[in-house]
PyMOL Python script that loads the backbone (N, CA, C, O; Angstrom):
from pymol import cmd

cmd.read_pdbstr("""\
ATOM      1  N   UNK A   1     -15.240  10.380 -29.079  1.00  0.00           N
ATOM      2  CA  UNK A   1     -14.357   9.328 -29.538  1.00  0.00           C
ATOM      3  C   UNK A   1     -13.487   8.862 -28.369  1.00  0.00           C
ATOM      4  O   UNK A   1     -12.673   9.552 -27.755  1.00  0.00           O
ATOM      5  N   UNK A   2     -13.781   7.636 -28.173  1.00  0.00           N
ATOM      6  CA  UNK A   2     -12.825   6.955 -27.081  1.00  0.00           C
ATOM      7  C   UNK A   2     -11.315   6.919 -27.527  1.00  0.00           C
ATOM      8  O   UNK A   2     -10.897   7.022 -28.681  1.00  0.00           O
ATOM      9  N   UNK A   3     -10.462   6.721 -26.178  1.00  0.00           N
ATOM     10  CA  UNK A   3      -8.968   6.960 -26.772  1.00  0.00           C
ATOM     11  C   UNK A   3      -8.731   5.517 -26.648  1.00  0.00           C
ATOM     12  O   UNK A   3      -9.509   4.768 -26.058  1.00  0.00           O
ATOM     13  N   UNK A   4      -7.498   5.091 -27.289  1.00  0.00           N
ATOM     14  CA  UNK A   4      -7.269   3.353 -27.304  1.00  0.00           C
ATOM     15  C   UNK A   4      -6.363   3.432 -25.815  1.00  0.00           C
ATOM     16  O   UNK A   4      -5.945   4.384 -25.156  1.00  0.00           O
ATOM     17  N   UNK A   5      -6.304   2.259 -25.680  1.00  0.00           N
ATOM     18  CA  UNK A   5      -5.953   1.938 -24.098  1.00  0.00           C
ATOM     19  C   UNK A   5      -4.749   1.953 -24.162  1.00  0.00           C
ATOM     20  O   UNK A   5      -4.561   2.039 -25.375  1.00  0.00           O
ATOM     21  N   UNK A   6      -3.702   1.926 -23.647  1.00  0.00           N
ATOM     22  CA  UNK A   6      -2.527   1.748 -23.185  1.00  0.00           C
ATOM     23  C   UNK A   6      -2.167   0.263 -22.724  1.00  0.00           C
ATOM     24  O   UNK A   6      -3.008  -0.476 -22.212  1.00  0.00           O
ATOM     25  N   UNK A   7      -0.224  -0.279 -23.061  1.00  0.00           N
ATOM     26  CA  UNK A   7      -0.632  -1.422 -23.268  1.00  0.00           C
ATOM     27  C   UNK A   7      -0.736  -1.714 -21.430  1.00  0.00           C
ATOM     28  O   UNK A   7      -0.151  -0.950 -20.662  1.00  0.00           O
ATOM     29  N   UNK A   8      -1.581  -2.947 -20.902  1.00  0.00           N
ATOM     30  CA  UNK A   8      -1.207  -2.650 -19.512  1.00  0.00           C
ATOM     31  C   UNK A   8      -2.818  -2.294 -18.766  1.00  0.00           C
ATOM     32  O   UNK A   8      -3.254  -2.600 -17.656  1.00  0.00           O
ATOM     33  N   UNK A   9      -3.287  -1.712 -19.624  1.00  0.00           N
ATOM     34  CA  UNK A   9      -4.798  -0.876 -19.009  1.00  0.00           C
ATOM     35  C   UNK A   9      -5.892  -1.634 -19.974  1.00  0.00           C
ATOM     36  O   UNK A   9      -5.600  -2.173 -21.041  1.00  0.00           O
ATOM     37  N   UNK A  10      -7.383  -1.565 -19.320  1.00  0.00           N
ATOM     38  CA  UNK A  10      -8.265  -1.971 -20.045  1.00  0.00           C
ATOM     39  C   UNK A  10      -8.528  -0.574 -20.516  1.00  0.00           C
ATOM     40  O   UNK A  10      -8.006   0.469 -20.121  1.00  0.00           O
ATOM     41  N   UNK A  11      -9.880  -0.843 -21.883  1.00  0.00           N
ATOM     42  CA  UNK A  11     -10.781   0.801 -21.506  1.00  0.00           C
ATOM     43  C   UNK A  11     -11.478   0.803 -20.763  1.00  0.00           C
ATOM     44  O   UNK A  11     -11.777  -0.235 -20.172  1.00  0.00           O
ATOM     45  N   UNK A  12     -11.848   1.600 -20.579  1.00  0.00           N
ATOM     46  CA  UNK A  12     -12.646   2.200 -19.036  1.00  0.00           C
ATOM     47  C   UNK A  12     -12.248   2.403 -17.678  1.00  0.00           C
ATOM     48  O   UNK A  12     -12.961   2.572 -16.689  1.00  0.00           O
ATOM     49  N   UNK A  13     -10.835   2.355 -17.792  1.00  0.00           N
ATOM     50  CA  UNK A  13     -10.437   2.158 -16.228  1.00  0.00           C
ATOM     51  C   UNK A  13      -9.315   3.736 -16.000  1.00  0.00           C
ATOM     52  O   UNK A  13      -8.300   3.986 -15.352  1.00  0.00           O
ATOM     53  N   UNK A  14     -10.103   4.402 -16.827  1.00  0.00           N
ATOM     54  CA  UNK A  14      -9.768   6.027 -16.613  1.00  0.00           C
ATOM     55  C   UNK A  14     -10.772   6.564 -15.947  1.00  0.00           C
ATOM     56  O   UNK A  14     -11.686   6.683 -16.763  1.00  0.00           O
ATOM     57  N   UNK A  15     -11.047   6.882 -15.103  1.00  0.00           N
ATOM     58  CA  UNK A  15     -11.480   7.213 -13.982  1.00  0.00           C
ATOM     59  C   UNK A  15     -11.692   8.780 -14.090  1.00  0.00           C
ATOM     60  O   UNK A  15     -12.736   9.401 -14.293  1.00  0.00           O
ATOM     61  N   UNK A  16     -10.219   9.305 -13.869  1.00  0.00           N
ATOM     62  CA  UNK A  16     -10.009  10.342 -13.340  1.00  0.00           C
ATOM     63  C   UNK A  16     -10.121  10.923 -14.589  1.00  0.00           C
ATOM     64  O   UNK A  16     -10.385  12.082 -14.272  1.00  0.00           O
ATOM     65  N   UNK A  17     -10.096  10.894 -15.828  1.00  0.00           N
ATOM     66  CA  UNK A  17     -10.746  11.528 -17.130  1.00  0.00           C
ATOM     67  C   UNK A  17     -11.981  12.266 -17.305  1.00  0.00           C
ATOM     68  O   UNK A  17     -12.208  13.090 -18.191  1.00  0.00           O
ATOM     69  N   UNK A  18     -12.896  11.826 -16.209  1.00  0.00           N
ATOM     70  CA  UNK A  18     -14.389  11.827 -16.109  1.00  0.00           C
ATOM     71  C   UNK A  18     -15.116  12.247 -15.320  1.00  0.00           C
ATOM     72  O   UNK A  18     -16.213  12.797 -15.413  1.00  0.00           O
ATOM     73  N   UNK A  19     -14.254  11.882 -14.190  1.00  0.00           N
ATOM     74  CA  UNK A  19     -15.008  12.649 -12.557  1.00  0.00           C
ATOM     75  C   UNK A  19     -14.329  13.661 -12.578  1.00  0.00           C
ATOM     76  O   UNK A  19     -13.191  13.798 -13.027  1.00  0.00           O
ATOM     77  N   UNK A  20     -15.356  14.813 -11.835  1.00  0.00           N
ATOM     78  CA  UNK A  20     -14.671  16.064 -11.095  1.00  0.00           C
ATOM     79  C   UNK A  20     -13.881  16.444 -10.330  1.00  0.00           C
ATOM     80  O   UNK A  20     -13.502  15.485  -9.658  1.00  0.00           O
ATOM     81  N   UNK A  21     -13.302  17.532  -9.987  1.00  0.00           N
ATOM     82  CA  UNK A  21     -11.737  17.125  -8.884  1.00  0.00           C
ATOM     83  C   UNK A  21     -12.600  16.492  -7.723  1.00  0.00           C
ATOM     84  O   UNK A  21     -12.126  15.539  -7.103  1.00  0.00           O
ATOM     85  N   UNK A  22     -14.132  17.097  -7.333  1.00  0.00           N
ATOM     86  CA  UNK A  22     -14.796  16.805  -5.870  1.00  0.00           C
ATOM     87  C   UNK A  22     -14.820  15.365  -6.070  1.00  0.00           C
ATOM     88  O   UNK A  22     -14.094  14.646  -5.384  1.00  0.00           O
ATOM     89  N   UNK A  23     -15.644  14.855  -7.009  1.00  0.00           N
ATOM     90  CA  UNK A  23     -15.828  13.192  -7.131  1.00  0.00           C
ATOM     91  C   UNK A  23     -14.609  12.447  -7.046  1.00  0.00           C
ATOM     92  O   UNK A  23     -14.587  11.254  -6.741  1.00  0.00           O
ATOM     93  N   UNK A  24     -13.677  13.073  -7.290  1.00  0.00           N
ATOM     94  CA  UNK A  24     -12.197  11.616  -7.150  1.00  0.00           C
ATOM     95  C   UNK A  24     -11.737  12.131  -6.335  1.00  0.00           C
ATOM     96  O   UNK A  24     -10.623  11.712  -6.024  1.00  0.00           O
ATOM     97  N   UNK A  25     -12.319  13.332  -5.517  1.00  0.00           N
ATOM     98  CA  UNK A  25     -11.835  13.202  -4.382  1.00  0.00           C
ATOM     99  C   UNK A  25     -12.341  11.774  -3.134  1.00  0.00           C
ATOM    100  O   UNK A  25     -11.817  10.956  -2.378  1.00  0.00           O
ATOM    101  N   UNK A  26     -13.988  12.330  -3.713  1.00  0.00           N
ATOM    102  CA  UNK A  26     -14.968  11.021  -2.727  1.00  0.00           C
ATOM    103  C   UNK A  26     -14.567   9.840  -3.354  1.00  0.00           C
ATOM    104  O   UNK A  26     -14.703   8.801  -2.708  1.00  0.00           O
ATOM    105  N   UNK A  27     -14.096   9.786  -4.492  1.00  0.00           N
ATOM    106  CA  UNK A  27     -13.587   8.150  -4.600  1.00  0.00           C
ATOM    107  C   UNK A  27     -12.375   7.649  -4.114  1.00  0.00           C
ATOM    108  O   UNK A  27     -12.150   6.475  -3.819  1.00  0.00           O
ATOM    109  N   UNK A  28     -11.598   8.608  -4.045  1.00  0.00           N
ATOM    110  CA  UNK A  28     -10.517   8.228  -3.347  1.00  0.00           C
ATOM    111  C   UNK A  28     -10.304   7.811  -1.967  1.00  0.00           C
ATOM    112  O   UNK A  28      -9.481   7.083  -1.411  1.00  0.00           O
ATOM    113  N   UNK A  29     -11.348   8.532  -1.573  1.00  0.00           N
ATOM    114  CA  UNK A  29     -11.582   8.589   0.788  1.00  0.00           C
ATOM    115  C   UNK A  29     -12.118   7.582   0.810  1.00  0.00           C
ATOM    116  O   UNK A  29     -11.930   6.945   1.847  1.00  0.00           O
ATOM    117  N   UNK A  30     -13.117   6.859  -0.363  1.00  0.00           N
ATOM    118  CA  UNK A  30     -13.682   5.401  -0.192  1.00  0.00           C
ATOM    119  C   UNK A  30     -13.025   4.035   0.790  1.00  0.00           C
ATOM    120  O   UNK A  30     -12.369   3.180   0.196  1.00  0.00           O
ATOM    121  N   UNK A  31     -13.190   3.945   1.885  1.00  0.00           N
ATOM    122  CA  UNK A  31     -12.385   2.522   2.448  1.00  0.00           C
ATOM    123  C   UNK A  31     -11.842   1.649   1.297  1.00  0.00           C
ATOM    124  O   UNK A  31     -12.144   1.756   0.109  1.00  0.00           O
ATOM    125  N   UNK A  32     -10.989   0.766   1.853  1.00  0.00           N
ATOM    126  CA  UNK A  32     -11.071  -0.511   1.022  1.00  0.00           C
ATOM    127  C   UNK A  32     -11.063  -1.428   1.956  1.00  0.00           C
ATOM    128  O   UNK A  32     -10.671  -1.430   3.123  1.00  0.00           O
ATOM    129  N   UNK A  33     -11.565  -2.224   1.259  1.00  0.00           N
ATOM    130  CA  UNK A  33     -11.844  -3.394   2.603  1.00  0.00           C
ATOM    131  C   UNK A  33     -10.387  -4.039   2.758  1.00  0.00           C
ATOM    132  O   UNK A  33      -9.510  -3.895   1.906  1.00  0.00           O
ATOM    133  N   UNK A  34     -10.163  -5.077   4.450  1.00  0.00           N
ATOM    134  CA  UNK A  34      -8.698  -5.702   4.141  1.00  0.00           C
ATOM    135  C   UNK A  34      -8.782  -6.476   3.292  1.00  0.00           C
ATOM    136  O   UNK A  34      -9.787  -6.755   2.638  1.00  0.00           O
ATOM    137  N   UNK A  35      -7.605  -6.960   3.199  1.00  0.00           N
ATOM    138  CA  UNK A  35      -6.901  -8.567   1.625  1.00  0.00           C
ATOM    139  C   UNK A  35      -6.896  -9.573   2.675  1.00  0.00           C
ATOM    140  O   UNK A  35      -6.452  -9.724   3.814  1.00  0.00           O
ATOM    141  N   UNK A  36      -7.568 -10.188   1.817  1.00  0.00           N
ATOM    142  CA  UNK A  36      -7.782 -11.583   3.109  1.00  0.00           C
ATOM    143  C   UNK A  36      -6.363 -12.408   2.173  1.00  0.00           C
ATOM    144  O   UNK A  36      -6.077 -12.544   0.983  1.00  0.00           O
ATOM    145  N   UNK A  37      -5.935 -12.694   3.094  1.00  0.00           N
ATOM    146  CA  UNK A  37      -4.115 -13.283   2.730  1.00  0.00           C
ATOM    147  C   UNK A  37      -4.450 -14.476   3.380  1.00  0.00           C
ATOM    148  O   UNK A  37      -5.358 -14.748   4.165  1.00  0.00           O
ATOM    149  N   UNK A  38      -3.370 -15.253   2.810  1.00  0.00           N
ATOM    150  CA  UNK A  38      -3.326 -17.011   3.426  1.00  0.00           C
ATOM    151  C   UNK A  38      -2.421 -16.965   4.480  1.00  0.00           C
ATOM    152  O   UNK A  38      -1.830 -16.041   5.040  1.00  0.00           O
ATOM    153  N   UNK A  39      -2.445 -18.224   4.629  1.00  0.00           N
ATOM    154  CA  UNK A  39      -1.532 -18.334   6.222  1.00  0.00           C
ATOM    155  C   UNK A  39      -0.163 -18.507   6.199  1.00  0.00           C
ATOM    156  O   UNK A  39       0.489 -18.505   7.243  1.00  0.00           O
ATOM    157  N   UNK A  40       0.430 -18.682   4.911  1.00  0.00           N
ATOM    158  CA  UNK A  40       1.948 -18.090   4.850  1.00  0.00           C
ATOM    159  C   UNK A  40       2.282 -16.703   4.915  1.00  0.00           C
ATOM    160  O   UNK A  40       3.277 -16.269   5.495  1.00  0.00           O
ATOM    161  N   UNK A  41       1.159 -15.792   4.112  1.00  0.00           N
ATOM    162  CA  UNK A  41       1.335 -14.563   3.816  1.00  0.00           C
ATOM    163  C   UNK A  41       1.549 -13.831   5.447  1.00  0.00           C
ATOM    164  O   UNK A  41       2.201 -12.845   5.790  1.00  0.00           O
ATOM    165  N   UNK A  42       0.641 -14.849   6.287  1.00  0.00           N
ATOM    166  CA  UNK A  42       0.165 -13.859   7.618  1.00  0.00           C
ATOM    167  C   UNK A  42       1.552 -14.030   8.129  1.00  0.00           C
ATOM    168  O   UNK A  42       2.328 -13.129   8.446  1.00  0.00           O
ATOM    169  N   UNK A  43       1.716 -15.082   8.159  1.00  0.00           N
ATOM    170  CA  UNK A  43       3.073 -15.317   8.817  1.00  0.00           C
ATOM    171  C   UNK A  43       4.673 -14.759   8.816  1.00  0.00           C
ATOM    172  O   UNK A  43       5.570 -14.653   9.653  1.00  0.00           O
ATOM    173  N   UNK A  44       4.496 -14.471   7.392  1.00  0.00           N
ATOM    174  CA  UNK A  44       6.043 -13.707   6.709  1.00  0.00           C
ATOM    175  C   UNK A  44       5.992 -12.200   7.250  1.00  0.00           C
ATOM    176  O   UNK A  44       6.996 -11.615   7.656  1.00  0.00           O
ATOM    177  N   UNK A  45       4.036 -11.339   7.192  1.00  0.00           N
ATOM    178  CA  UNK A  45       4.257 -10.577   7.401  1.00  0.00           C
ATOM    179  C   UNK A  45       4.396 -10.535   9.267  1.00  0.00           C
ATOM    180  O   UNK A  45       5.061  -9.657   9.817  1.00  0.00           O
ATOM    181  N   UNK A  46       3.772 -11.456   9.934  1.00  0.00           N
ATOM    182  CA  UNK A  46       4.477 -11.411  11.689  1.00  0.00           C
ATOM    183  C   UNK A  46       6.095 -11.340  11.719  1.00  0.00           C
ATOM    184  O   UNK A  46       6.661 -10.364  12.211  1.00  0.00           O
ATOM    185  N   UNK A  47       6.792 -12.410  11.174  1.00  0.00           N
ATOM    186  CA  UNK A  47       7.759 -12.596  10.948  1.00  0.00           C
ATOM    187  C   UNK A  47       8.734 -10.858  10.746  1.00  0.00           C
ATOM    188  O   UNK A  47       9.505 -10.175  11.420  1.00  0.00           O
ATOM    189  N   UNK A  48       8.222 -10.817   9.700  1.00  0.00           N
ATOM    190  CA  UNK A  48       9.260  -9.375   9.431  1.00  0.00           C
ATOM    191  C   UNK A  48       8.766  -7.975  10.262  1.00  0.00           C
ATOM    192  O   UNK A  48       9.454  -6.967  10.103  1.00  0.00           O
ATOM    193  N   UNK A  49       7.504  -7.909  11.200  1.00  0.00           N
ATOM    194  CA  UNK A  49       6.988  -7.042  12.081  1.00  0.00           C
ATOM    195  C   UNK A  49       8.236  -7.599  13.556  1.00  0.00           C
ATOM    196  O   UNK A  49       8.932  -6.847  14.237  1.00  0.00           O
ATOM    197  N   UNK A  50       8.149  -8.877  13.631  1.00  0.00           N
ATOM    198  CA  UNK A  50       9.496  -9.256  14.683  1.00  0.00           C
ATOM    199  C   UNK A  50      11.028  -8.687  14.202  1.00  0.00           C
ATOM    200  O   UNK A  50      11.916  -8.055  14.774  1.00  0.00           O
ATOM    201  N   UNK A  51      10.907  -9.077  13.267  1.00  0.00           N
ATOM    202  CA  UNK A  51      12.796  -8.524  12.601  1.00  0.00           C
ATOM    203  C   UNK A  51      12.434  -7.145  13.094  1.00  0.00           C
ATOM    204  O   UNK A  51      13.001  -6.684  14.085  1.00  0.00           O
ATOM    205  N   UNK A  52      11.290  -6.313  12.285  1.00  0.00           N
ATOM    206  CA  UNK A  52      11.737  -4.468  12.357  1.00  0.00           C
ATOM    207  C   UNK A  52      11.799  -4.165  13.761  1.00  0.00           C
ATOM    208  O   UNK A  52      12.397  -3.115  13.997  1.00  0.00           O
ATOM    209  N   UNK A  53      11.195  -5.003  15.121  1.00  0.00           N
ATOM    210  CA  UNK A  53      11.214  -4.232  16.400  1.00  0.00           C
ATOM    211  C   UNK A  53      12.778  -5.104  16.875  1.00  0.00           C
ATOM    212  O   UNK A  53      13.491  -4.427  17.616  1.00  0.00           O
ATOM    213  N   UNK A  54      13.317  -6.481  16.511  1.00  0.00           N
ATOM    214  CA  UNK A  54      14.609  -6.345  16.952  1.00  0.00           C
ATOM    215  C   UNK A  54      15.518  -5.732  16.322  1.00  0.00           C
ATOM    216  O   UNK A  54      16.510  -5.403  16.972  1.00  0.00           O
ATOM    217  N   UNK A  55      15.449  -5.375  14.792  1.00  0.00           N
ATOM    218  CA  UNK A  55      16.598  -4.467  14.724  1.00  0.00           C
ATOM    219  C   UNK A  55      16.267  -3.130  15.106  1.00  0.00           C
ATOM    220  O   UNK A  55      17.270  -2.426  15.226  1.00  0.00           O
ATOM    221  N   UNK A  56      15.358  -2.646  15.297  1.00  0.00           N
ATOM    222  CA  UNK A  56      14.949  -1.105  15.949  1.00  0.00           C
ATOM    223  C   UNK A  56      15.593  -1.538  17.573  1.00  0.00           C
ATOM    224  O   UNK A  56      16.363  -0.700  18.042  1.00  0.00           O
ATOM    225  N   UNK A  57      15.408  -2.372  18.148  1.00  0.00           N
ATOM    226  CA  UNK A  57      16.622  -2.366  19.369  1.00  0.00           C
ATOM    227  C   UNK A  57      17.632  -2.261  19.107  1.00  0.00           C
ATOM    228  O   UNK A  57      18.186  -1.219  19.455  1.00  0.00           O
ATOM    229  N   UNK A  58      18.204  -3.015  18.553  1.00  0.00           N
ATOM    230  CA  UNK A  58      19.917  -2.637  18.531  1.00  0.00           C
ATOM    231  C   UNK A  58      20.156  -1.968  17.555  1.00  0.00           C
ATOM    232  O   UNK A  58      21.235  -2.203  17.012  1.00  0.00           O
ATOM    233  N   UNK A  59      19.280  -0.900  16.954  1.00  0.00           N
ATOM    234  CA  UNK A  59      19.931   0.156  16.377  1.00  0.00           C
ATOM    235  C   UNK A  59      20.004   1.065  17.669  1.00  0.00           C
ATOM    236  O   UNK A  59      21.023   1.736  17.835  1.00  0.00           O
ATOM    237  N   UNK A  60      19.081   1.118  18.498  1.00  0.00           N
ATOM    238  CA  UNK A  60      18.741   2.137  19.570  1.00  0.00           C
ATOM    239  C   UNK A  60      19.737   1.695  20.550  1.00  0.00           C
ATOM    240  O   UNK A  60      20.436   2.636  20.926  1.00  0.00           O
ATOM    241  N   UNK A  61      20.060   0.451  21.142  1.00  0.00           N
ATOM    242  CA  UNK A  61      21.264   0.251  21.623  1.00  0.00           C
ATOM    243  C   UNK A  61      22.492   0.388  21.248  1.00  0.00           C
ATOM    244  O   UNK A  61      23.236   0.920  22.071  1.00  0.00           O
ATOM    245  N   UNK A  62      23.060  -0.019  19.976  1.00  0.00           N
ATOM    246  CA  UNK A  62      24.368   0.998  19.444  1.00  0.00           C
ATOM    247  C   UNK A  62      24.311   2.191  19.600  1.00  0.00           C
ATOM    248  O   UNK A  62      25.293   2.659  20.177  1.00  0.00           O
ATOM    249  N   UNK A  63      23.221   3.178  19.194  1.00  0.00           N
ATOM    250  CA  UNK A  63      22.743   4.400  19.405  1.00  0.00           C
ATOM    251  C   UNK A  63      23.497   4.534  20.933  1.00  0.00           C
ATOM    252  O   UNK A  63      24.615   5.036  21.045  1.00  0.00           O
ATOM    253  N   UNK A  64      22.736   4.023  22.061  1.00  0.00           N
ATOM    254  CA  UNK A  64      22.984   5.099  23.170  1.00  0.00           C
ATOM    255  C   UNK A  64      24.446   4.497  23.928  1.00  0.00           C
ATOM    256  O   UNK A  64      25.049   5.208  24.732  1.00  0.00           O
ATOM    257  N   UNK A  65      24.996   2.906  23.515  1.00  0.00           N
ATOM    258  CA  UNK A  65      26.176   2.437  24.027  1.00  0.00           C
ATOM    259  C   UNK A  65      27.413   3.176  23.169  1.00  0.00           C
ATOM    260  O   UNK A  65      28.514   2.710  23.462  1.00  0.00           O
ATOM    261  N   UNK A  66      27.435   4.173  22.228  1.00  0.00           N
ATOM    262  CA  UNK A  66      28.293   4.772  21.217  1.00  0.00           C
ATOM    263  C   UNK A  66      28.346   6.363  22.075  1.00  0.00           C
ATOM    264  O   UNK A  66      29.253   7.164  21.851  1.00  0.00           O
ATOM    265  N   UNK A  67      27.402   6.596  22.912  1.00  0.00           N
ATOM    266  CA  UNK A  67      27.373   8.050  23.818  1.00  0.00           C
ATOM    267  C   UNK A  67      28.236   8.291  24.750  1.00  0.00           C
ATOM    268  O   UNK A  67      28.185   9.347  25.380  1.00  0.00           O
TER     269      UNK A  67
END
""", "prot")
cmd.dss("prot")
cmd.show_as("cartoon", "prot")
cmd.util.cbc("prot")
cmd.orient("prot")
């Protein structure tokens, strides 16, 4: 007897109900391929890769001008 789904979930997308600890292990190590994102997405994420290395400077410069 199948269990009813939860609200949120289809059925069948219990997985781990079914496979062995070894098998969800190998499903889990499975790659995933990348998310092909649009060209705003690419951008916001360059964007905020620039913010984290300038504020990682001047945290590291308060850091050693406070010594």
């Amino acid at each position: 007897m199948e269990r009813p789904a939860t609200p949120g979930q289809r059925p069948g997308d219990e997985p781990a109900l079914f496979l062995e600890p070894g098998q969800l292990a190998a499903a889990i190590r499975r790659p995933v391929p990348r998310a092909q994102l649009g060209r705003r997405a690419t951008i916001a994420l360059w964007a905020l890769r620039v913010l984290v290395i300038i504020l990682s400077a001047m945290v590291i410069y308060t850091f050693f001008a406070q010594l």
